[in-house]
Backbone bond lengths (Angstrom), bond angles and torsions (degrees), N, CA, C in turn:
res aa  C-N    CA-C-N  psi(-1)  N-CA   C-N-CA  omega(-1)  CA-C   N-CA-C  phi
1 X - - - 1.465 - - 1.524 109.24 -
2 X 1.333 107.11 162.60 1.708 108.45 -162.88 1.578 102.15 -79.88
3 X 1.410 123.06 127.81 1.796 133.16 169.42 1.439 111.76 -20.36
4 X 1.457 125.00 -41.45 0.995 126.40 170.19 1.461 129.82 -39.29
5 X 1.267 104.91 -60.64 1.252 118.00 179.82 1.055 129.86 -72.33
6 X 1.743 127.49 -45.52 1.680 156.38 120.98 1.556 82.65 7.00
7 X 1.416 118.37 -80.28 1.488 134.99 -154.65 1.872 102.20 -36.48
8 X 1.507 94.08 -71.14 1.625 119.47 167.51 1.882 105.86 -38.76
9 X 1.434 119.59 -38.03 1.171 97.42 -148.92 1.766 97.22 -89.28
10 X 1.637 99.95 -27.77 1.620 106.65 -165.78 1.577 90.51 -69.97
11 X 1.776 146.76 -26.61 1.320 153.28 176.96 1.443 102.72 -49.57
12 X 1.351 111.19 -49.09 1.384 139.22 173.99 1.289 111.40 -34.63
13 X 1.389 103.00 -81.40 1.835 121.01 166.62 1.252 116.92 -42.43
14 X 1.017 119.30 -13.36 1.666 106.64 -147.66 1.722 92.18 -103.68
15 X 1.537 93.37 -30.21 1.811 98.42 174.40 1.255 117.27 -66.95
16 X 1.166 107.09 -19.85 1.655 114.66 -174.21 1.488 121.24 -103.66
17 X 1.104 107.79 12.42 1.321 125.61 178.30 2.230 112.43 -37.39
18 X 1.173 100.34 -37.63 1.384 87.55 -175.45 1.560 105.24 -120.72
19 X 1.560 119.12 59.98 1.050 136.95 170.90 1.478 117.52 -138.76
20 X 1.276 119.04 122.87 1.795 129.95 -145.72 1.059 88.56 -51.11
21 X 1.657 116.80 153.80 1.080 134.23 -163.02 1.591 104.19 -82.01
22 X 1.576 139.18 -38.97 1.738 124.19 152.34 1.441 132.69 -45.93
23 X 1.383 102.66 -27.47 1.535 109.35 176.10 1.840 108.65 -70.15
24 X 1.372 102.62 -35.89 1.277 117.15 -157.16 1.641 97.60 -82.51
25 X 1.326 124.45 -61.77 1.299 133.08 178.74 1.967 121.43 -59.61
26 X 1.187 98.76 -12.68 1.960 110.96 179.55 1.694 91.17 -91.29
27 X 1.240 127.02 -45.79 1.236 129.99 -177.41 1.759 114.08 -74.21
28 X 0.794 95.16 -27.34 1.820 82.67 172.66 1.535 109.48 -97.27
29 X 1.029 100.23 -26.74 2.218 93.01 165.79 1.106 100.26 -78.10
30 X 1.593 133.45 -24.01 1.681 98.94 166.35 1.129 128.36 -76.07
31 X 1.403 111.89 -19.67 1.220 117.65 164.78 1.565 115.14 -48.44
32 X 1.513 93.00 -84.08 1.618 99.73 -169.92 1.994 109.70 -50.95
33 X 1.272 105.81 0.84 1.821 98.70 171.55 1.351 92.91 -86.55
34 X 1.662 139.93 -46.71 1.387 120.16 171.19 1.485 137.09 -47.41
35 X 1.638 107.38 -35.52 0.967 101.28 -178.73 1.814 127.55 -87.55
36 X 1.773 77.02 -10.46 2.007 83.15 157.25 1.324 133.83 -81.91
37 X 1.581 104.82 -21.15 1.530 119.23 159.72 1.639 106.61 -46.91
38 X 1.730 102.22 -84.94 0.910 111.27 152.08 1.744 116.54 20.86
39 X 1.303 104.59 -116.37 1.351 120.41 170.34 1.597 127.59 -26.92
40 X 1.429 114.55 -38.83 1.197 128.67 -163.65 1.657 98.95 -76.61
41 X 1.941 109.11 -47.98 1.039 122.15 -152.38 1.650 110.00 -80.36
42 X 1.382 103.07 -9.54 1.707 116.37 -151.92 1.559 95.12 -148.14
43 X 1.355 118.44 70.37 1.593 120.60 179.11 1.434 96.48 -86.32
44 X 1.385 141.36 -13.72 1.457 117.14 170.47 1.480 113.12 -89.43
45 X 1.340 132.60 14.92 1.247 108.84 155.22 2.102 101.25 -127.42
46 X 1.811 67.78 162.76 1.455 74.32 -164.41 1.513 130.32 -109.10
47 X 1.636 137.23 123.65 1.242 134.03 -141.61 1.650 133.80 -9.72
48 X 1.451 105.73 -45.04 1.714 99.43 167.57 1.283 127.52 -66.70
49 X 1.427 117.18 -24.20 1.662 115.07 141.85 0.931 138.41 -56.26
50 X 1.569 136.71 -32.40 1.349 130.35 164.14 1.390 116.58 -81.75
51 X 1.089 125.33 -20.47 1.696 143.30 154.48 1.616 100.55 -42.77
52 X 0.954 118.10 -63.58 1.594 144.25 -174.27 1.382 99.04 -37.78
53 X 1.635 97.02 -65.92 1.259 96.98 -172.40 1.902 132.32 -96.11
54 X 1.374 92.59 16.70 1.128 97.35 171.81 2.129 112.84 -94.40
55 X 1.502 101.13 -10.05 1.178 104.72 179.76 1.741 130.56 92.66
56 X 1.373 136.52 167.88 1.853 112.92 -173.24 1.442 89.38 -73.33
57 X 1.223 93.07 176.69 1.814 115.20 -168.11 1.546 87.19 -88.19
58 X 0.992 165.05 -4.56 1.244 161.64 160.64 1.298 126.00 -62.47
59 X 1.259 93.22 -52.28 1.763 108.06 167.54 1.918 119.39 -58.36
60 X 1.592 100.61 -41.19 1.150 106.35 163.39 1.608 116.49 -71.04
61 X 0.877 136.76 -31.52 1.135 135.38 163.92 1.296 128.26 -51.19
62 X 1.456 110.56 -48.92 1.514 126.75 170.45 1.910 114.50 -61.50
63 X 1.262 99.17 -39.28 1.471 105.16 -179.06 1.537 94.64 -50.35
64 X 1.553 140.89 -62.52 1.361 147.78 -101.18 1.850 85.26 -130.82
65 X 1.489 117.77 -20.27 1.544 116.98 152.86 1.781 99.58 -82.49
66 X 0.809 131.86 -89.20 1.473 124.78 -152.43 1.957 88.72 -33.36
67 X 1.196 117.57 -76.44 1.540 109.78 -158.45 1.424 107.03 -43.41
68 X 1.220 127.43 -41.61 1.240 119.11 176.83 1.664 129.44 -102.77
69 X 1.776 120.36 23.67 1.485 123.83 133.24 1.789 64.14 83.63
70 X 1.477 114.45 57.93 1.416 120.03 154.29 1.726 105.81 -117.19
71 X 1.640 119.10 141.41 1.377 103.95 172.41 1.449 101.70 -63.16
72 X 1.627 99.43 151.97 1.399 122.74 -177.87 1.629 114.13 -80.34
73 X 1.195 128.28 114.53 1.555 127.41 170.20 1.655 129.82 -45.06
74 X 1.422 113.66 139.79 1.565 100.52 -171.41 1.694 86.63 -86.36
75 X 1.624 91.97 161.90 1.723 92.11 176.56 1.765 102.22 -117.67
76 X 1.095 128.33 79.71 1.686 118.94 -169.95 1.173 125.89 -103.87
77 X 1.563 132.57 118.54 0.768 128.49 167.22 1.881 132.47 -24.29
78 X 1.533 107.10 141.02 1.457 88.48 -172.22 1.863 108.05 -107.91
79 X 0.841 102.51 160.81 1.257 112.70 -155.37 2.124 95.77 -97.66
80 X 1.668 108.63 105.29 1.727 105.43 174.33 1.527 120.25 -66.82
81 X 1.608 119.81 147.89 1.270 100.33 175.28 1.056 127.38 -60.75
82 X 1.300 97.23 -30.97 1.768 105.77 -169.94 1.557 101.58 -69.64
83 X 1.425 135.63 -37.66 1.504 131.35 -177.49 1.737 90.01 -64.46
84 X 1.225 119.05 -13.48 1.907 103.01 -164.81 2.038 91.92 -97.38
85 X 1.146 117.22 -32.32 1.579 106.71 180.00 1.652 101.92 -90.06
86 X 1.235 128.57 -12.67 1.746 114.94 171.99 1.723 92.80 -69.23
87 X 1.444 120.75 -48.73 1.205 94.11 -170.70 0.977 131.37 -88.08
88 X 1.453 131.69 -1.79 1.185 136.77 142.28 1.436 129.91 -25.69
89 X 1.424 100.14 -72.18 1.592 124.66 172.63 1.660 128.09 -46.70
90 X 1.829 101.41 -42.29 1.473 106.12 175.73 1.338 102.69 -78.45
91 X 1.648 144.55 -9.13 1.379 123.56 -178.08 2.385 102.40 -112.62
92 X 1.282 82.62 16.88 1.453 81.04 -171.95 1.748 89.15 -126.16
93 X 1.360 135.29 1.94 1.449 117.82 -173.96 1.723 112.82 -87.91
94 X 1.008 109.79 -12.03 1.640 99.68 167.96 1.611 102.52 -80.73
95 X 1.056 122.36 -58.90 1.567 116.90 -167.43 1.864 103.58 -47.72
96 X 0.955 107.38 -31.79 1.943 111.32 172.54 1.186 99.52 -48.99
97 X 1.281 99.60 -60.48 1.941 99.39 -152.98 1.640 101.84 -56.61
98 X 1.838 100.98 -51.39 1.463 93.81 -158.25 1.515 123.18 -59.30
99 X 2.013 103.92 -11.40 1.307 90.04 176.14 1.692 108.02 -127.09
100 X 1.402 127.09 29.04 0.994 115.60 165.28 1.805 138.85 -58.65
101 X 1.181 89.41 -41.70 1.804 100.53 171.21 1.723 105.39 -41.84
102 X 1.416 119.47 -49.63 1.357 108.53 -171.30 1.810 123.17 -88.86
103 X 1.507 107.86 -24.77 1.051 109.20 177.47 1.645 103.72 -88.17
104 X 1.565 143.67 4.82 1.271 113.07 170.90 1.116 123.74 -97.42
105 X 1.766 135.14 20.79 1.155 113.72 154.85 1.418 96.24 -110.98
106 X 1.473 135.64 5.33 1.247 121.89 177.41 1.186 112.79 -80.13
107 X 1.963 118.15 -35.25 1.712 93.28 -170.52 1.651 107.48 -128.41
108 X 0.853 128.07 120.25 1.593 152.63 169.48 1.380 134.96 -56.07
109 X 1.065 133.54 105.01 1.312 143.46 7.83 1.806 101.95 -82.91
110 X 0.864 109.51 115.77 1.597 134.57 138.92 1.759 121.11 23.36
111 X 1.432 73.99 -91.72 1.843 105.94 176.55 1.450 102.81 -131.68
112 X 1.660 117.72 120.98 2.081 108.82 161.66 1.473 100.26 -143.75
113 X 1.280 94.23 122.73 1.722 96.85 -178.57 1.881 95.88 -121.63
114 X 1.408 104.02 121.93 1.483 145.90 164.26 1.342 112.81 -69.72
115 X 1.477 122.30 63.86 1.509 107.44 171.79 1.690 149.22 -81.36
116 X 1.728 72.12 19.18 1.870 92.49 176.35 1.257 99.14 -84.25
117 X 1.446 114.90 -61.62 1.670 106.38 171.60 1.514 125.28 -107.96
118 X 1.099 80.41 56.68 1.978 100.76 166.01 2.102 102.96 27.87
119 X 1.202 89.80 52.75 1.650 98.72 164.12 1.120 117.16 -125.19
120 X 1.722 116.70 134.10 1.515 109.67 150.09 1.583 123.19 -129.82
121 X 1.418 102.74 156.79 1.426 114.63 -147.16 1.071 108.94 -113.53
122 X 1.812 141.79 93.17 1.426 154.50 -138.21 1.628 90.13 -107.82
123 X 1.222 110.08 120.80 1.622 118.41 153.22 1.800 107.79 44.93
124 X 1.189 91.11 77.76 1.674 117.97 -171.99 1.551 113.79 36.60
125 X 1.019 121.03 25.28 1.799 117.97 -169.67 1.518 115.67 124.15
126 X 1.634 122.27 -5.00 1.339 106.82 -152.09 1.762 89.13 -80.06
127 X 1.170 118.46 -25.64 1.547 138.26 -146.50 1.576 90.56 -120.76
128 X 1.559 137.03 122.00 1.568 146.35 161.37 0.683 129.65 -137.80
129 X 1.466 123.50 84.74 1.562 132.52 -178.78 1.546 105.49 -74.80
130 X 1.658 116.14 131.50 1.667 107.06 -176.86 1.384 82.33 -130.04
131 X 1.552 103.41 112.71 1.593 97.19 -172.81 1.985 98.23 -73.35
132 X 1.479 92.11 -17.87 1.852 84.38 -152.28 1.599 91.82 -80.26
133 X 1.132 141.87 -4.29 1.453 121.67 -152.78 1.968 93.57 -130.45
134 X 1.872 104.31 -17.85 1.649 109.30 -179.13 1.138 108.29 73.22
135 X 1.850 121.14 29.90 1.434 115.07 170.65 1.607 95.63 -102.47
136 X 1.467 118.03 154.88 1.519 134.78 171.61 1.678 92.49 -130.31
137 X 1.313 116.34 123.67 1.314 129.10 160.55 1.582 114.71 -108.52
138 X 1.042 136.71 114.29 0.968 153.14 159.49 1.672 128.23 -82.72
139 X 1.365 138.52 92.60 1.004 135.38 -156.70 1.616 100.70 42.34
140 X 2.261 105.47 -122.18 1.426 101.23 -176.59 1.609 117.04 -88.68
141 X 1.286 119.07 17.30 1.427 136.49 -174.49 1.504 121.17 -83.24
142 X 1.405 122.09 143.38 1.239 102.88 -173.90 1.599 99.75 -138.11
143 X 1.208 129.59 124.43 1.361 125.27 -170.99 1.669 95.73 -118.17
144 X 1.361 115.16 156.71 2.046 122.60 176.93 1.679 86.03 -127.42
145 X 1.349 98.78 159.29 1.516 123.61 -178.15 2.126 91.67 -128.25
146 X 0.980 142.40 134.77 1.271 146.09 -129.14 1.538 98.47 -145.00
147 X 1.295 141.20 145.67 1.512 130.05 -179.23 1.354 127.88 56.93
148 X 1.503 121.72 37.76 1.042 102.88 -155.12 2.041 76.18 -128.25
149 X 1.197 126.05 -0.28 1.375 114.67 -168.32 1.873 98.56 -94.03
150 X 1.631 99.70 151.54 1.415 91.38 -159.31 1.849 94.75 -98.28
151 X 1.193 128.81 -4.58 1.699 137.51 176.62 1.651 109.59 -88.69
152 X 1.888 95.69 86.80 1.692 110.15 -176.96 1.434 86.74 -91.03
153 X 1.764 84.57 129.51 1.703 110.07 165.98 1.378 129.98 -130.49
154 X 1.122 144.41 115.40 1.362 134.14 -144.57 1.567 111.09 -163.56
155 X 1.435 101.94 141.59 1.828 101.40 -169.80 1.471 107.89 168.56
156 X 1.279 112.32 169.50 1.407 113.49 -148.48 1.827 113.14 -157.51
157 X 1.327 122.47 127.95 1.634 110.39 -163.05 1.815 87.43 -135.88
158 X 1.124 99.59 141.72 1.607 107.92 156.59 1.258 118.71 -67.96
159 X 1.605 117.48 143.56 0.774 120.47 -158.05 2.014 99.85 -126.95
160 X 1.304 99.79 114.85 1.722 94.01 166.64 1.673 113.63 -78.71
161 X 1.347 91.39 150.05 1.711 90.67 -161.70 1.873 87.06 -100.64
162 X 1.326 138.31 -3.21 1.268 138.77 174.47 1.567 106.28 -97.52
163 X 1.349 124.22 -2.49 1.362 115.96 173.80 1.669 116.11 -113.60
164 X 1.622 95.79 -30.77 1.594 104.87 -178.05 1.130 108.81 -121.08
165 X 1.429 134.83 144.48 1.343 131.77 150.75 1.641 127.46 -138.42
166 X 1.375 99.58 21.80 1.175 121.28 177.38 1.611 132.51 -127.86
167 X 1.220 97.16 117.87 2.081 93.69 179.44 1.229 89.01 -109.35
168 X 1.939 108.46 148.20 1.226 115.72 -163.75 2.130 80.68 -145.28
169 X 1.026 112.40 127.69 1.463 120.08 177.41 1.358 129.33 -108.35
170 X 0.977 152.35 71.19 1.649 136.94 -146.25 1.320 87.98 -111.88
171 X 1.275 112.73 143.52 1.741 127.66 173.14 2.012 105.02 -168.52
172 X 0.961 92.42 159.09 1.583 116.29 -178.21 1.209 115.38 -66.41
173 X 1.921 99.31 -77.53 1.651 101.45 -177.74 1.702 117.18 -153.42
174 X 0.881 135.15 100.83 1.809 133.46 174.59 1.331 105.33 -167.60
175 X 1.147 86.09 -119.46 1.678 102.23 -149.21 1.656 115.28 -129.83
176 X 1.306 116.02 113.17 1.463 107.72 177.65 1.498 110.35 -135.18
177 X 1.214 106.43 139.72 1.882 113.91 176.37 1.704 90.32 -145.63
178 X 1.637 97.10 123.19 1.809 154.26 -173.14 1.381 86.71 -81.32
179 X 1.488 124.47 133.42 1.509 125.13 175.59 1.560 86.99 -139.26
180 X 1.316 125.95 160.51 1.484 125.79 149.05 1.557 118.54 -104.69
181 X 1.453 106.56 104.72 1.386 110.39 175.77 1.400 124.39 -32.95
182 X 1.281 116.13 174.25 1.788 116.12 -177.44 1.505 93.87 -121.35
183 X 1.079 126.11 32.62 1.712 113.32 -171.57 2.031 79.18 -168.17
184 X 1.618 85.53 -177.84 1.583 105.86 169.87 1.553 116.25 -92.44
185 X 1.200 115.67 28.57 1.735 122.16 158.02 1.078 152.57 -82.90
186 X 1.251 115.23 100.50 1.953 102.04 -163.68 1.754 113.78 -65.28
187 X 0.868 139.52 71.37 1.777 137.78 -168.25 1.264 108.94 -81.19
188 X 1.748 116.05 142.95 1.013 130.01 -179.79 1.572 123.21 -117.92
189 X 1.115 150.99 129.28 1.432 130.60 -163.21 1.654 95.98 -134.69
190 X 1.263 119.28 63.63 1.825 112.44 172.22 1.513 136.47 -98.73
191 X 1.324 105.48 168.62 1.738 116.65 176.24 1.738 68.11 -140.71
192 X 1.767 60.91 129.87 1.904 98.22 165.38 1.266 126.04 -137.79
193 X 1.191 150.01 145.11 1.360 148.79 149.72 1.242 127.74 -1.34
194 X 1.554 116.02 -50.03 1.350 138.06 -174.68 1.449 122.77 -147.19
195 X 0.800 100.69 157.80 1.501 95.40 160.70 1.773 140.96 -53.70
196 X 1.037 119.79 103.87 1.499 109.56 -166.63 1.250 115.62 -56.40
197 X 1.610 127.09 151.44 1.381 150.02 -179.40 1.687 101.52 -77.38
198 X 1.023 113.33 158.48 1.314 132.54 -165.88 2.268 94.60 -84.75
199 X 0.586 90.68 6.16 1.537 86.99 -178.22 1.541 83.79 -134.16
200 X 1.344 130.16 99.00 1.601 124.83 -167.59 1.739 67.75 -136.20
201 X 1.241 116.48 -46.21 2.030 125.37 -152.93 1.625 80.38 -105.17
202 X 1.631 102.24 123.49 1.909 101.69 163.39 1.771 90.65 -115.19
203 X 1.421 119.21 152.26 1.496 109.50 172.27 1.655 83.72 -123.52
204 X 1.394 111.96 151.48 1.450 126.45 159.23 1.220 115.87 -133.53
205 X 1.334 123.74 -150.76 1.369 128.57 177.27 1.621 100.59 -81.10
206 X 1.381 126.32 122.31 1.317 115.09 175.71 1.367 134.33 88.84
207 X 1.864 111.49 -41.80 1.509 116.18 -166.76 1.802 82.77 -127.27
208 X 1.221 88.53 151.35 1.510 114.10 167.95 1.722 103.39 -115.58
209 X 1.530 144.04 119.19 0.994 145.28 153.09 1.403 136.47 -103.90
210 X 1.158 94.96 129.65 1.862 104.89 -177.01 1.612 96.69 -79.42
211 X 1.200 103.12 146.21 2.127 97.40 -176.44 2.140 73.03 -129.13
212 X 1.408 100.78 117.31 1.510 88.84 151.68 1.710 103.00 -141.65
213 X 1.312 108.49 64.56 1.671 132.25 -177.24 1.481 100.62 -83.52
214 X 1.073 120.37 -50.58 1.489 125.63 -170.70 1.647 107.39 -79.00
215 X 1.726 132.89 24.55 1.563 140.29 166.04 1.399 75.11 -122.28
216 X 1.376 83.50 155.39 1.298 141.18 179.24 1.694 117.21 -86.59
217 X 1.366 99.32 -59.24 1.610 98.00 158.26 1.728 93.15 -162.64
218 X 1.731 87.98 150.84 1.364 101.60 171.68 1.769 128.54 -133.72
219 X 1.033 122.09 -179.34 1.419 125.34 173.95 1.290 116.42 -144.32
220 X 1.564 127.74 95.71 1.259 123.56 -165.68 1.905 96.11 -131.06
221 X 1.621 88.65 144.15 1.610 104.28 -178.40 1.977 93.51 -100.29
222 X 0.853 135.75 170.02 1.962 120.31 -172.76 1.391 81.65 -165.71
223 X 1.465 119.35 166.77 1.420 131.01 157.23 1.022 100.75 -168.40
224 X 1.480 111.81 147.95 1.448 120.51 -154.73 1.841 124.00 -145.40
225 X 1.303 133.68 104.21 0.937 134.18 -125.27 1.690 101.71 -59.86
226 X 1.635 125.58 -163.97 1.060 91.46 -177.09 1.429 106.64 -115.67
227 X 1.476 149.48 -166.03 0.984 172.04 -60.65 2.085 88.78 -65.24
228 X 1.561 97.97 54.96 1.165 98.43 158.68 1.819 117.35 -106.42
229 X 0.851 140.75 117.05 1.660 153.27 156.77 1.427 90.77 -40.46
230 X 1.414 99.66 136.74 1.357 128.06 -170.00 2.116 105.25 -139.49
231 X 1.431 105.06 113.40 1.550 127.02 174.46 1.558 98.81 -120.96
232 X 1.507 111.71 138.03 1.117 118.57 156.74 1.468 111.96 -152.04
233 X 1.444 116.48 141.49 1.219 126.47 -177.90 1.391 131.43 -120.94
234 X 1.459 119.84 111.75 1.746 118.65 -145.46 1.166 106.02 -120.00
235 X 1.597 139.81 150.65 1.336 145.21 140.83 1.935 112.95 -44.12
236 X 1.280 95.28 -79.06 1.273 111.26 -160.48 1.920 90.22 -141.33
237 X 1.493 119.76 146.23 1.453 135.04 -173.20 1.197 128.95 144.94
238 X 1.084 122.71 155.97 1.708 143.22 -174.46 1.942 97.73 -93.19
239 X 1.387 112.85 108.18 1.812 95.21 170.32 1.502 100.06 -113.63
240 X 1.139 127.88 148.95 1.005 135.55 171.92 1.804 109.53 -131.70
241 X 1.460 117.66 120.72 1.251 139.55 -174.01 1.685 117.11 -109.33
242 X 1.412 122.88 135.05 0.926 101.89 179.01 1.465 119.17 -163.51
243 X 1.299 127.17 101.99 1.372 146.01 -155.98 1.437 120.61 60.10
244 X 1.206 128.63 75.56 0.959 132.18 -167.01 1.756 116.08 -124.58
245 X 1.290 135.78 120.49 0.821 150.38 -142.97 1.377 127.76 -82.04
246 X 1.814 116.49 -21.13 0.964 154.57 163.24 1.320 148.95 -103.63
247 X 1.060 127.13 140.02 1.679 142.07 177.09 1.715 99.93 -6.82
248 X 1.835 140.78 93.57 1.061 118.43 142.23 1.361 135.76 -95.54
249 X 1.470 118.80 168.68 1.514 120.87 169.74 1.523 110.34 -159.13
250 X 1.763 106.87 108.19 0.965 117.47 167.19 1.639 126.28 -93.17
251 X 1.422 118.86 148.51 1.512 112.06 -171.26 1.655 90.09 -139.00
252 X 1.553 106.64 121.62 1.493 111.12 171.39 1.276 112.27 -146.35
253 X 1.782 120.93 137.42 0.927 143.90 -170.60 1.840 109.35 -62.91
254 X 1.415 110.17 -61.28 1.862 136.99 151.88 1.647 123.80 -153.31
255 X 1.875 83.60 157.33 0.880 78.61 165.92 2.137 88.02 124.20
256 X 1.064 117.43 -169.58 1.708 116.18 -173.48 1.222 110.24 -134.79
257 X 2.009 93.62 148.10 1.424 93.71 175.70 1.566 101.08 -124.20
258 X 1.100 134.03 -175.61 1.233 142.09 -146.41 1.391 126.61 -172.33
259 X 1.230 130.94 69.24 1.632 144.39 -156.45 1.296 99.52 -89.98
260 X 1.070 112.75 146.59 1.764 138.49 155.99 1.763 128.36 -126.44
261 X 1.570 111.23 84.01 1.195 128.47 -167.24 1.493 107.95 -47.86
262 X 1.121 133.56 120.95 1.760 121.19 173.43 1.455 93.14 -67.36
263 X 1.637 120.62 153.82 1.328 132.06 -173.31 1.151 105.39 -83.38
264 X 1.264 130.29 -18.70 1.580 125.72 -174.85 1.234 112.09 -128.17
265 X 1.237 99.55 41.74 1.640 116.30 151.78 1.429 126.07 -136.73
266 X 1.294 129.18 150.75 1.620 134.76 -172.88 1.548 117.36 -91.30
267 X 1.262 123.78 110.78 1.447 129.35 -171.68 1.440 95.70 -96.91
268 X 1.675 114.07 147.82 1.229 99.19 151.13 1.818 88.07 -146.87
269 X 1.930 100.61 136.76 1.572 96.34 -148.84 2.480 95.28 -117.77
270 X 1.153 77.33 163.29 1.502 86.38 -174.99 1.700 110.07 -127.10
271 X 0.971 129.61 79.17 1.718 150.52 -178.40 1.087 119.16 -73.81
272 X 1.407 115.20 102.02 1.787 126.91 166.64 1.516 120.38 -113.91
273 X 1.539 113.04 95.29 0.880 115.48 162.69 1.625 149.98 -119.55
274 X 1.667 136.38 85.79 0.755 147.10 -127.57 1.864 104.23 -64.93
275 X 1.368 109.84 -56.09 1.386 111.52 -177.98 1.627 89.42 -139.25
276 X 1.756 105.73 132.63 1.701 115.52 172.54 1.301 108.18 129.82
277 X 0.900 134.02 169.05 1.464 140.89 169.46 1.494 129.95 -112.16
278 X 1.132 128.16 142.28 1.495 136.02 -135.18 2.070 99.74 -143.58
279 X 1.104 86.07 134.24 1.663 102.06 179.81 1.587 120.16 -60.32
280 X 1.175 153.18 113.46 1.126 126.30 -165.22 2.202 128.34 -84.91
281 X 0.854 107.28 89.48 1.167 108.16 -156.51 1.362 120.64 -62.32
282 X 1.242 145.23 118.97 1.396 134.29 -174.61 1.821 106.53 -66.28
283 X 1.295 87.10 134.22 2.001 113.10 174.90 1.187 97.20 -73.04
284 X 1.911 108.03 127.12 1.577 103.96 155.31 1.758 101.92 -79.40
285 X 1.113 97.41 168.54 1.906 117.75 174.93 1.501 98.95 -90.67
286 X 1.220 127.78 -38.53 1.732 140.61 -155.88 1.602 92.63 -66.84
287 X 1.792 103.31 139.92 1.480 122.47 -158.99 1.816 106.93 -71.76
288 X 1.636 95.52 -30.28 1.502 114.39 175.75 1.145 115.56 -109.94
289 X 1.395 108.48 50.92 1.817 111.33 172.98 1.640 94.98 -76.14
290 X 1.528 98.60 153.37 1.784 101.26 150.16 1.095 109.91 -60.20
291 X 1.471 90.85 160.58 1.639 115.35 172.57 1.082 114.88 -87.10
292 X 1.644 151.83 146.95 1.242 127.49 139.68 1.616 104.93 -159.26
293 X 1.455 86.74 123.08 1.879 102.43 -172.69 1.755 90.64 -119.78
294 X 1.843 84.51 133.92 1.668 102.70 164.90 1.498 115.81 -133.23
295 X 1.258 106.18 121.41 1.312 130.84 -177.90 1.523 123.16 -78.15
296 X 1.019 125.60 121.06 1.726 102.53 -160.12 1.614 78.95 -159.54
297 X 1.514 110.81 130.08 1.935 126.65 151.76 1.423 115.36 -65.38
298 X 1.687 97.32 -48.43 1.618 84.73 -154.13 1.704 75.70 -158.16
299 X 1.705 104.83 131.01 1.396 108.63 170.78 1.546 114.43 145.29
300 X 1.540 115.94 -148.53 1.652 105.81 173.43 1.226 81.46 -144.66
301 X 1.865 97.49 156.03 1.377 116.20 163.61 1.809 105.15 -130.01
302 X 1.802 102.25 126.44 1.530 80.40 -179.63 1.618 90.29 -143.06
303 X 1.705 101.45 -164.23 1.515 101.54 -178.58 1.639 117.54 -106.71
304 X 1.554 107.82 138.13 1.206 107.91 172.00 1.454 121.22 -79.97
305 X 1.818 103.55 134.00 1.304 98.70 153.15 1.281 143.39 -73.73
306 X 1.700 108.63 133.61 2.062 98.79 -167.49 2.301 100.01 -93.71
């Protein structure tokens, strides 16, 4: 059959990745028997028209989850680097001008743009655009750009609450927002840098760990069943947490974190912050308050509104 279509069909598969492998394989030969109909029936037009009209392989995919009580796929636009440094640049080009005269013989090199790893490097370091990882450093500031990695990875395991009670997260640099599941499922919904390694899930005695050390930058939505304890340990990132029922402890190098206390629960919190400013959280008194200590060098920690 013509590459074209092959092309379409393996797009096909790839959506369906966590749907049993008979369900998955009866459905793409029916496919590809339409689109040989298709072809057979309609020799004056020619393959990117019937492609056309069969629609993205996503959509077909989604049809064949809804009928069969599969979660439904997000479809999101991806975000170019180059659309992420134009807009950078048009809301940052007056502040250049007004202070270029003094910073160009003070800081060295100037201008260096890295187009292996989509970085550029403003006035020896003060300024760090990392296109690949979506960090912007600004002097001691650290801003993430979120959705912008084009390797969607996503999946989901039950979780026994008598074998595990621990999520443990280690990653480099992006983007993470803490959900509390409605069931016993640990779920993951990411864009990553790369493709994840087969050791992405470590299980031990107790902790289940996500290792995503080896990306560059990421953007992951997570939710996590409940009276699960939540550790995560970051380079550089934005975390955002939010009603969660259990023991946390975050540790980050830069960059912000962002809590949302559930109201009908008792926090009692432990705050280290070396350089940045930090939200002030009211202490419960109660003997069985949660725990939750955030560790932070350089950055802000404040509270989310729910």
């Amino acid at each position: 059959m013509n590459m074209k279509i092959e092309k379409y069909l393996s797009e096909l598969d790839s959506h369906l990745h966590d749907i049993t492998a008979t369900e998955k394989a009866e459905y793409i030969i029916k496919i590809k028997e339409q689109f040989q109909t298709q072809v057979k029936n309609h020799p004056d037009k020619n393959l990117d028209q019937i492609i056309q009209e069969f629609g993205p392989a996503i959509n077909l995919a989604n049809q064949f989850r809804r009928d069969h009580n599969y979660p439904i796929l997000s479809i999101r636009k991806e975000k170019s680097f180059l659309k992420f440094i134009f807009t950078f640049f048009g809301f940052s080009f007056l502040f250049f001008i007004a202070i270029m005269s003094f910073v160009i013989w003070k800081f060295t090199p100037v201008f260096q743009i890295e187009e292996k790893s989509n970085r550029i490097v403003i006035l020896g370091g003060l300024i760090d655009i990392n296109g690949k990882s979506g960090r912007i450093k600004m002097m001691d500031s650290y801003h993430y750009v979120d959705n912008q990695f084009t390797n969607s990875f996503d999946g989901a395991i039950n979780i026994n609450k008598d074998e595990y009670d621990e999520l443990v997260i280690n990653f480099r640099s992006g983007v993470i927002d803490i959900l509390q599941s409605e069931d016993r499922r640990l779920s993951w919904d990411c864009k990553l840098d790369k493709v994840p390694t087969q050791e992405f899930i470590n299980k031990s005695k107790g902790i289940i760990e996500m290792d995503l050390e080896n990306q560059e930058g990421i953007s992951c939505d997570i939710e996590i069943p409940s009276q699960m304890k939540l550790s995560i340990d970051g380079k550089d990132g934005k975390i955002s947490i939010r009603e969660l029922d259990s023991d946390i402890f975050v540790e980050l190098n830069n960059g912000m974190i962002s809590f949302a206390p559930n109201p009908e629960l008792e926090y009692v919190y432990e705050i280290d912050i070396e350089k940045g400013t930090s939200y002030k959280f009211e202490n419960s008194k109660t003997v069985n308050a949660i725990e939750v200590k955030f560790d932070l060098d350089n950055g802000t920690i404040t509270k989310l509104q729910l």
